[in-house]
VOSE-88490 format. One record per residue: residue number from 1; residue in one letter; x, y, z of N, C-alpha, C, O, CB in turn. Coordinates in steps of 0.05 Angstrom, whole numbers, padded with zeros to 5 digits. Each point is the difference from the previous one (the first is absolute). Glycine has a CB too. Example, Ala and Ser with C-alpha at 12.3 -4.5 7.8 and 13.67 -1.06 7.14 Angstrom:
{rec 1; "A"; {00264; -00114; 00156}; {-00018; 00024; 00000}; {00018; 00024; 00000}; {00021; 00000; 00013}; {-00059; -00023; 00012}}
{rec 2; "S"; {00031; 00044; -00039}; {00016; 00024; 00001}; {-00015; 00022; 00014}; {00010; 00022; 00004}; {00014; -00035; -00047}}
This chain:
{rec 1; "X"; {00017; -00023; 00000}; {-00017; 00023; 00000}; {00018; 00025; 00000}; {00019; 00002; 00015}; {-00056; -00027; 00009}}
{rec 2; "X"; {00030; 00040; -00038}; {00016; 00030; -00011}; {-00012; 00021; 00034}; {-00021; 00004; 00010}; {00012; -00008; -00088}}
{rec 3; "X"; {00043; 00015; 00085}; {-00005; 00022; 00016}; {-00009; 00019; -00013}; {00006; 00005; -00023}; {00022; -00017; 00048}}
{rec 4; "X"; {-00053; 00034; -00002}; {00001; 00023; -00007}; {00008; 00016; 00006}; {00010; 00000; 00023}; {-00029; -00009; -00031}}
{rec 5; "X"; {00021; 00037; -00009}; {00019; 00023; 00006}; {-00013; 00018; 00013}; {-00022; 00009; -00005}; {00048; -00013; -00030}}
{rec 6; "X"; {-00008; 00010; 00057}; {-00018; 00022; 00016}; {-00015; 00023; -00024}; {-00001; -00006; -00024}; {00039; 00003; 00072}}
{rec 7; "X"; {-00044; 00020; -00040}; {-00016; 00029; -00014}; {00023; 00013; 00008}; {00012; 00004; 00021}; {-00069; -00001; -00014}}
{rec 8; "X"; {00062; 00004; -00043}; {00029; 00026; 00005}; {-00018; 00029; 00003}; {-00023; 00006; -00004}; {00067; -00031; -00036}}
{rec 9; "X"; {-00018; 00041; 00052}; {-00010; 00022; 00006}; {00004; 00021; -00017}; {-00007; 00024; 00000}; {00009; -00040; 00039}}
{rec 10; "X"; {00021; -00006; -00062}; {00013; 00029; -00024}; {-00021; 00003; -00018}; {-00015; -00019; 00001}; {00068; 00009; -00006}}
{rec 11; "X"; {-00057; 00024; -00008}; {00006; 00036; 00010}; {-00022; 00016; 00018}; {-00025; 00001; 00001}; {00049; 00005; -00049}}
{rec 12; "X"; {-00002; 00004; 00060}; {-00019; 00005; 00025}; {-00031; 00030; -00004}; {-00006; 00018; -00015}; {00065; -00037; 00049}}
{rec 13; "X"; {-00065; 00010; -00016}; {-00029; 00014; -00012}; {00004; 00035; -00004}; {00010; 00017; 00014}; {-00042; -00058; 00016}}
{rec 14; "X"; {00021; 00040; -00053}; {00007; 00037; -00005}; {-00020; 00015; 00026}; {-00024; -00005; 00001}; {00030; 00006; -00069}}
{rec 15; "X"; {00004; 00016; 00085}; {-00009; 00025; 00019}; {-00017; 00012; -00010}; {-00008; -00006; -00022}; {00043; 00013; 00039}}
{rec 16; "X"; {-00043; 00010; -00007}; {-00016; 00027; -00005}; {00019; 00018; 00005}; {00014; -00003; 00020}; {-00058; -00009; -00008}}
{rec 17; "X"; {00046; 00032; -00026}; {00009; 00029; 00006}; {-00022; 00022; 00017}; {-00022; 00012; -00002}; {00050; -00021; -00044}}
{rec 18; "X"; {-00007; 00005; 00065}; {-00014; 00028; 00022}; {-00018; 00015; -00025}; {-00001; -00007; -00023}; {00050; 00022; 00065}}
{rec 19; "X"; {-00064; 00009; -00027}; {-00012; 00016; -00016}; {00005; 00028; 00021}; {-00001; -00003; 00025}; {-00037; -00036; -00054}}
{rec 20; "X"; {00041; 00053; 00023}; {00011; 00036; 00010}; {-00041; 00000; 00013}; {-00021; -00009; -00009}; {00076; 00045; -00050}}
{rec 21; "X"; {-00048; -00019; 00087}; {-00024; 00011; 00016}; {-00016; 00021; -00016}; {-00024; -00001; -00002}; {00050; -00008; 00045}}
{rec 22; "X"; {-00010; 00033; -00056}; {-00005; 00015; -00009}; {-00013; -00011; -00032}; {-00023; 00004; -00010}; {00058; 00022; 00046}}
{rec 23; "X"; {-00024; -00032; -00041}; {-00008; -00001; -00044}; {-00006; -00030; -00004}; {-00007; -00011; -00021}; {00051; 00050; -00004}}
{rec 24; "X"; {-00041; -00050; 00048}; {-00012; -00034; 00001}; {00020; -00017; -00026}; {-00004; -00024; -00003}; {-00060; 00039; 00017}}
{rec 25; "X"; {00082; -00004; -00030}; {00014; -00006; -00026}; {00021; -00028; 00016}; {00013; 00007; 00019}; {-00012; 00056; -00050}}
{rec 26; "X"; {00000; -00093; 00024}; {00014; -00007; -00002}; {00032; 00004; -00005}; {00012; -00002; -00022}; {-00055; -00009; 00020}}
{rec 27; "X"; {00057; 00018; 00033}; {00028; 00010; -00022}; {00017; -00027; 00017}; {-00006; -00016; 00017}; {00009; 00089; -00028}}
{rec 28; "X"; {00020; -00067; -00006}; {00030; -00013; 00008}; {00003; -00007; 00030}; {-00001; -00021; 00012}; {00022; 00049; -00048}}
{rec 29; "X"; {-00016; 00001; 00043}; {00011; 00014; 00020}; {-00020; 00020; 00014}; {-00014; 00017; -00011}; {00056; -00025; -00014}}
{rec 30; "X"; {-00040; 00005; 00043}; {-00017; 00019; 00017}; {00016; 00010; 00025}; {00021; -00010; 00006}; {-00065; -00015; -00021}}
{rec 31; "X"; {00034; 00045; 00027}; {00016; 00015; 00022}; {-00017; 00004; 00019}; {-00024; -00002; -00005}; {00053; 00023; -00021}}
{rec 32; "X"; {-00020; -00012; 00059}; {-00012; -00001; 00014}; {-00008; 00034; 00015}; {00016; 00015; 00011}; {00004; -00069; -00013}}
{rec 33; "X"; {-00041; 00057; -00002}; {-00011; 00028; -00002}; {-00007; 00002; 00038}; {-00021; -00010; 00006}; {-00006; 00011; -00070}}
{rec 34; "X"; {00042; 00011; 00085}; {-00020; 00012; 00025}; {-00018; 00018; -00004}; {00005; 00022; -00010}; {00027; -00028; 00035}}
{rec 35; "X"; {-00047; 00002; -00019}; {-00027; 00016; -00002}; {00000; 00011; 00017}; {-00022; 00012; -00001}; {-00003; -00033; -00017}}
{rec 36; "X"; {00038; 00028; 00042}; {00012; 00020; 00013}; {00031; -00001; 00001}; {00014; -00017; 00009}; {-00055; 00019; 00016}}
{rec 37; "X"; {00048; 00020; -00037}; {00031; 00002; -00003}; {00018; -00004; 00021}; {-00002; 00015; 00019}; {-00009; 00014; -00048}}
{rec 38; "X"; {00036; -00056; 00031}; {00014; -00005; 00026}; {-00001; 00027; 00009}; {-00018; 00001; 00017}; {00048; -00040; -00027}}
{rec 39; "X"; {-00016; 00067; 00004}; {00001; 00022; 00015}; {-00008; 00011; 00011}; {00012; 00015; 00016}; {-00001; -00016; -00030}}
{rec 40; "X"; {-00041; 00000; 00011}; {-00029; 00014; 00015}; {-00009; -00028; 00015}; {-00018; 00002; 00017}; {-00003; 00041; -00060}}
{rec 41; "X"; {00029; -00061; 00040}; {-00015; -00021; 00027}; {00024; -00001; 00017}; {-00004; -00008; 00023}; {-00032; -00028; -00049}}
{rec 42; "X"; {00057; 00041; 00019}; {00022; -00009; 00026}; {-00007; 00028; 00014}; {00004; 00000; 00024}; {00045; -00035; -00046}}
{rec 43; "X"; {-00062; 00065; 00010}; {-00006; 00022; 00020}; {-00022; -00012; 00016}; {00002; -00003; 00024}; {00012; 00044; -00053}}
{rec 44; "X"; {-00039; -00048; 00014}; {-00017; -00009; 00023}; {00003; -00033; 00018}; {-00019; -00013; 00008}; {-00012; 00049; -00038}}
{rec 45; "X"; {00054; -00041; 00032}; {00015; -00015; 00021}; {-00001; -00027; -00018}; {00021; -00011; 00005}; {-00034; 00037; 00049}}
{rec 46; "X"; {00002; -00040; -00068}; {-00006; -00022; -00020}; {00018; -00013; -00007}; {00014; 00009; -00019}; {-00042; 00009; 00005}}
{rec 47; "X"; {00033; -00035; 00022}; {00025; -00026; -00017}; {00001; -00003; -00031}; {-00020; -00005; -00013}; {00010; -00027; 00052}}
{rec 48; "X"; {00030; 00035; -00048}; {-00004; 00005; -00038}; {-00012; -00040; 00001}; {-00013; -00006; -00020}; {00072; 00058; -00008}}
{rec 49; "X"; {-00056; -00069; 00041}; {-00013; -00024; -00004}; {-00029; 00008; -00007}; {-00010; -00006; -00022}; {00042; -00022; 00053}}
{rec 50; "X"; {-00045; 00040; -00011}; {-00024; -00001; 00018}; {-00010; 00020; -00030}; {-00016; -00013; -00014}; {00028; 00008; 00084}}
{rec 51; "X"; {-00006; 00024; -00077}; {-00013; 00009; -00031}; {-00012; -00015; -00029}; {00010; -00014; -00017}; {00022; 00042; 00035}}
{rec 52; "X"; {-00064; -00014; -00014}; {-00004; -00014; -00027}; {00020; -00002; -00030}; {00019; 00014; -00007}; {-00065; 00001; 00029}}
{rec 53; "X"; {00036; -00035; -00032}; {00020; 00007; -00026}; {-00024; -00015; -00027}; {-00017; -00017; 00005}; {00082; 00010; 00027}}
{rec 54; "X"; {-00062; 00016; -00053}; {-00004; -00007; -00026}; {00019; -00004; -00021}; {00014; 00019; -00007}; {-00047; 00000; 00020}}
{rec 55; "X"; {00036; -00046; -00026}; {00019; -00009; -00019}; {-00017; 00014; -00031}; {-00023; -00004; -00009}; {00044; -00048; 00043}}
{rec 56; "X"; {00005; 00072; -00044}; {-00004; 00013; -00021}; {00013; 00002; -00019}; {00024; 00003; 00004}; {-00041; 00010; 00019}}
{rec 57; "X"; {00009; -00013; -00048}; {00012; 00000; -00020}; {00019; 00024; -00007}; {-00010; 00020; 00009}; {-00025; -00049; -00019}}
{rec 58; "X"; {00066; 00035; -00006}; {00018; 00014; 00010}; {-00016; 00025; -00015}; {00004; 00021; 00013}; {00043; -00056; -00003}}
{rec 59; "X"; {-00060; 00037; -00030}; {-00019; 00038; -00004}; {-00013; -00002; 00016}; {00004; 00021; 00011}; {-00012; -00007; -00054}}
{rec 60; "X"; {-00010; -00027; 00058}; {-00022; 00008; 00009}; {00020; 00015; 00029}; {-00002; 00025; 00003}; {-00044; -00068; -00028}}
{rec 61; "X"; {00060; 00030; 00038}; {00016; 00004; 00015}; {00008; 00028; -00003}; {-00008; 00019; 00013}; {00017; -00064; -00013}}
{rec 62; "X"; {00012; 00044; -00021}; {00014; 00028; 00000}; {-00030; 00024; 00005}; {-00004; 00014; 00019}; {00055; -00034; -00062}}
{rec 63; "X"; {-00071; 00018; 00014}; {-00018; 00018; 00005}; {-00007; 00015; 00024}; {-00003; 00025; 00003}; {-00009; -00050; -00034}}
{rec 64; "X"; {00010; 00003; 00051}; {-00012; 00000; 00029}; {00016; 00021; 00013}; {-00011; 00017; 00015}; {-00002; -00066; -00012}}
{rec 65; "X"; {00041; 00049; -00007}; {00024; 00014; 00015}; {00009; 00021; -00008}; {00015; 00015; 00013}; {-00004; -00049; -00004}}
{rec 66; "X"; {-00021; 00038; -00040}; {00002; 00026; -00022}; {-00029; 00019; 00011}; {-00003; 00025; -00002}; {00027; -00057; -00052}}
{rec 67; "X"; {-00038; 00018; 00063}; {-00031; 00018; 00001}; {-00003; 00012; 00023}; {00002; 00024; 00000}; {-00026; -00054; -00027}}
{rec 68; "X"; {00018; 00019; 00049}; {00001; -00007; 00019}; {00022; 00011; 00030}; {-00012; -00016; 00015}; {-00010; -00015; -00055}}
{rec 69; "X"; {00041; 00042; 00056}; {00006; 00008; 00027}; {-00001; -00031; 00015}; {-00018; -00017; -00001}; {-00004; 00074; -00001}}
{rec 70; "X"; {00042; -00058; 00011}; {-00005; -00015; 00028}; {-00022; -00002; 00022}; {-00015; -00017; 00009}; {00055; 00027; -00019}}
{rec 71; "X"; {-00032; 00017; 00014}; {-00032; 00010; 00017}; {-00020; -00005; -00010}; {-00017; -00010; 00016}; {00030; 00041; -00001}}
{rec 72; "X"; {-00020; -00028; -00037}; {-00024; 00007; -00018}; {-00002; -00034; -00008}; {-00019; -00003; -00015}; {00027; 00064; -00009}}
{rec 73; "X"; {00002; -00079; 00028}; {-00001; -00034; -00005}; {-00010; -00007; 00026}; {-00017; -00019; 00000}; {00058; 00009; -00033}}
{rec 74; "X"; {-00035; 00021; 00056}; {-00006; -00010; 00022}; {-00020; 00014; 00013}; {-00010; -00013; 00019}; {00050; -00003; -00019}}
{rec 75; "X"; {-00049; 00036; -00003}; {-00027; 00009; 00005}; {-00019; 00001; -00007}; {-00019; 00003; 00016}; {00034; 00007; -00007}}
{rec 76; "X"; {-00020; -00011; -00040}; {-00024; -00001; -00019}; {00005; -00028; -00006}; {-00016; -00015; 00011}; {00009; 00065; -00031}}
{rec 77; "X"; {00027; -00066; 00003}; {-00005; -00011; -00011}; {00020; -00028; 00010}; {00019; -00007; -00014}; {-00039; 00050; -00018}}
{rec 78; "X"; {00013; -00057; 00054}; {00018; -00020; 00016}; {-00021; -00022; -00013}; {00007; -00023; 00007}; {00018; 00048; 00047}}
{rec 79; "X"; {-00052; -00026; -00071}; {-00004; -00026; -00009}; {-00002; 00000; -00025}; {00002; 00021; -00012}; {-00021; -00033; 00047}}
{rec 80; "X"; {00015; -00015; -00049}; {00005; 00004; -00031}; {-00029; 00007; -00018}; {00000; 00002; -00025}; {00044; -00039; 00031}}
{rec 81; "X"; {-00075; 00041; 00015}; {-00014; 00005; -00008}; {00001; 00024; 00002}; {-00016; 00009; -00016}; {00001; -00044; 00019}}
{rec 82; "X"; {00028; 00057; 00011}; {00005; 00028; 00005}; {00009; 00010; -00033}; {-00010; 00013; -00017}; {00027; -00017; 00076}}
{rec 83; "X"; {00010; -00011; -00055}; {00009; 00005; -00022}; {-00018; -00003; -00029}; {00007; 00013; -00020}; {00032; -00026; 00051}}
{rec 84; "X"; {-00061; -00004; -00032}; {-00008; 00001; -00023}; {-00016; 00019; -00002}; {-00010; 00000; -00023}; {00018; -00039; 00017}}
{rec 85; "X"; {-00018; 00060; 00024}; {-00017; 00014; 00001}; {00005; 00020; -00012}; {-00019; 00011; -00012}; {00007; -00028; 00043}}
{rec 86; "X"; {00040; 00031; -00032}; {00013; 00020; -00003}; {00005; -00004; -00043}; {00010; -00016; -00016}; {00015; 00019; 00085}}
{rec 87; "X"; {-00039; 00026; -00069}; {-00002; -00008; -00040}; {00027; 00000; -00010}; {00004; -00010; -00022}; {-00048; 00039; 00009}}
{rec 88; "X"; {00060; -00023; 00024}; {00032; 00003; -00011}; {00010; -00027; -00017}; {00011; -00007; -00021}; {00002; 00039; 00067}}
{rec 89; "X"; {-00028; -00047; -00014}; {00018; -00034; -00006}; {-00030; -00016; -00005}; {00000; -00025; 00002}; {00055; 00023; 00041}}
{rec 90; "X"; {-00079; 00016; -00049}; {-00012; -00019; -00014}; {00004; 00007; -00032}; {00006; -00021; -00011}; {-00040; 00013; 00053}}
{rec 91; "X"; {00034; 00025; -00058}; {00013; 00006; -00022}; {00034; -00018; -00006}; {00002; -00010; -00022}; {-00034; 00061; 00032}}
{rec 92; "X"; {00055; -00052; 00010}; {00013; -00008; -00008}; {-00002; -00041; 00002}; {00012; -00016; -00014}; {00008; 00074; 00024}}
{rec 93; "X"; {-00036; -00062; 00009}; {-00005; -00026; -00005}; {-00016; -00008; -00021}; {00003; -00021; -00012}; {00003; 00019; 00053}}
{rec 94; "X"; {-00025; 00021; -00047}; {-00021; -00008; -00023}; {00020; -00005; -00027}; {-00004; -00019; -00016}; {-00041; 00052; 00038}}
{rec 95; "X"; {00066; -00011; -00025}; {00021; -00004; -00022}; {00017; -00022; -00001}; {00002; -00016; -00019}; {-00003; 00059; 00020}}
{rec 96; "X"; {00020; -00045; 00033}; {00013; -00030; -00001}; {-00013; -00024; -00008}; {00015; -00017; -00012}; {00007; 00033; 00043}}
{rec 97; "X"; {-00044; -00021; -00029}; {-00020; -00024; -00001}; {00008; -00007; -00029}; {00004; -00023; -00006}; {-00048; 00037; 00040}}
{rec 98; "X"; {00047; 00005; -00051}; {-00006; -00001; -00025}; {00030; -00008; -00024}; {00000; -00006; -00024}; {-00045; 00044; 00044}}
{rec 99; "X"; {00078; -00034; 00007}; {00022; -00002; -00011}; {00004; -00028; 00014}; {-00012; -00011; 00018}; {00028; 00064; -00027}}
{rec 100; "X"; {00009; -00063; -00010}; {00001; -00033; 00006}; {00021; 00002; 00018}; {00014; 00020; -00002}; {-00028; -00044; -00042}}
{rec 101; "X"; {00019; 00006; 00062}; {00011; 00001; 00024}; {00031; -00002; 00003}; {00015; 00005; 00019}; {-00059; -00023; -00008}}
{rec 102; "X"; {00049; 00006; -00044}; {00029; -00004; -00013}; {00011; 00030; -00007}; {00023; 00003; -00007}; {-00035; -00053; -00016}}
{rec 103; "X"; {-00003; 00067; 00025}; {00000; 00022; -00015}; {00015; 00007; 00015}; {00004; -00014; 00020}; {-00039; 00022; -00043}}
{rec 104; "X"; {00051; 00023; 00021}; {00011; 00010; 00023}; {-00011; 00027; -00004}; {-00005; 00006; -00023}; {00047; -00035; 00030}}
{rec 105; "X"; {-00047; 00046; 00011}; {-00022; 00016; 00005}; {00017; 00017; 00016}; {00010; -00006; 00022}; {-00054; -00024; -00026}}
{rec 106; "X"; {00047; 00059; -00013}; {00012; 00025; 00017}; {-00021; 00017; 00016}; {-00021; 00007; -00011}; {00057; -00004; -00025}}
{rec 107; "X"; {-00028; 00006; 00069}; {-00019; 00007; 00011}; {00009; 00033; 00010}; {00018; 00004; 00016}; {-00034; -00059; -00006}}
{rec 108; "X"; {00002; 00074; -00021}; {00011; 00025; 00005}; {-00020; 00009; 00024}; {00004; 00022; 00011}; {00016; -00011; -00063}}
């Protein structure tokens, strides 16, 4: 009687790619956004652990830090539904949605 072969595991199963909080876009690479800036939570006594964070794609990111104050991240806008509220970065997500994630995307 013929042995059987276990169940190979090659090739191993393709992932999912994260998707960015902001523009929901499947990317590569993503980064990790505090939604209150380490600088303004270590003033109000906060462990940079103990800070929310959102994994973001590297425009949506920069945008955030081009637009946006420290202060002005951590007082108005410390969640990512805040953030969508504000027309600046619903206009610029409505546009990312629309560039491919391979793309590279200059953020002024």
């Amino acid at each position: 009687m013929a042995r059987r072969l276990p169940v190979s595991s090659w090739p191993p199963p393709a992932q999912d790619t994260p998707a960015c909080a902001l523009c929901e876009r499947a990317a590569p690479h993503l980064t990790e956004h505090h939604l209150i800036p380490r600088s303004q939570g270590r003033r109000r006594g906060a462990k940079v652990s103990d800070l929310p964070t959102a994994m973001l794609c590297g425009p949506c990111h920069k945008f955030l830090h081009r637009t946006f104050s420290n202060a002005e991240l951590a007082q108005d806008y410390s969640a990512v539904d805040a953030l969508l509220e504000h027309e600046d970065v619903r206009r610029f997500v409505a546009w990312i949605k629309k560039q491919p994630a391979s793309r590279s995307v200059r953020v002024r």
